[in-house]
N, C-alpha and C positions, 0 to 999 in steps of 0.2 A: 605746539602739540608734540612735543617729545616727552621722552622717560622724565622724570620729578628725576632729581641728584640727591644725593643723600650727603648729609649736614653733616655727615664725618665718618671715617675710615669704619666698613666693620673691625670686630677684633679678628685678631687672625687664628685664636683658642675660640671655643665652645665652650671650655671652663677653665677659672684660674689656675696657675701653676701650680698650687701646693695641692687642689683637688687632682688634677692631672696626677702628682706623683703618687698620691696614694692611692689610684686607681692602679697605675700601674703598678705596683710593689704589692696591691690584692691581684691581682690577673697570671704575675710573675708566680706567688706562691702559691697558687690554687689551681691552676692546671698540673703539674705535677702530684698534688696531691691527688685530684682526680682521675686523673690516668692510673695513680697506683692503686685506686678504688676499685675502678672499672676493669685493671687488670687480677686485684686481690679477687675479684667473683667471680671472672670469668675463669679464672684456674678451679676456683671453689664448683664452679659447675659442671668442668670436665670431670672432676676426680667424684662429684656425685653420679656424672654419668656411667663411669669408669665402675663405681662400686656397685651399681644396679644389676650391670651387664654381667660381673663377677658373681652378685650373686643369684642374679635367675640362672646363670651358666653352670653355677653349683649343685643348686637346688634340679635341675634335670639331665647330668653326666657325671657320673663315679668322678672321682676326685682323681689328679694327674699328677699327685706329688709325688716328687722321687724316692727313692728308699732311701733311709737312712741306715749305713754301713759302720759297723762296730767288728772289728776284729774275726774279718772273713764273716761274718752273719748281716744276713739285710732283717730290717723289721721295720714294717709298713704298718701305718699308723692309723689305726683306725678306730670309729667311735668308740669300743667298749674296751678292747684288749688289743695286745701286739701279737702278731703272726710271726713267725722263727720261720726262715727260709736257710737250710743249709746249702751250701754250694756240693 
């Protein structure tokens, strides 16, 4: 009443050598490219966050841009026309 023996060695692979290598030579190339996937949208997602926040941030505070200086005069830019600031 013991264990049954087995009529020959298992193999010591789960699958033949040449399956083996082209699993791994697909494993090898496709985690890099998936990281640079996963990394291509996660930037893609900040910089849509980035631009929402810019522009609801627009849309309800006067704009912060600095003056742009020409020859001692600043002129601030604004939708319709430029405003002349003398010093």
């Amino acid at each position: 009443m013991g264990f049954p023996e087995a009529a020959s060695d298992p193999p010591s692979h789960l699958y033949p050598q040449p399956i083996q290598l082209k699993l791994h030579q697909l494993f090898i190339f496709s985690v890099p490219v998936l990281l640079s996937i996963i990394l291509f949208l996660l930037s893609f997602l900040f910089y849509l966050k980035r631009r929402s926040r810019a522009a609801a941030s627009a849309s309800t505070s006067p704009s912060l841009e600095l003056p742009r200086t020409t020859a001692g005069h600043s002129y601030y830019l604004e939708p319709t026309h430029y405003v002349r600031i003398e010093y």
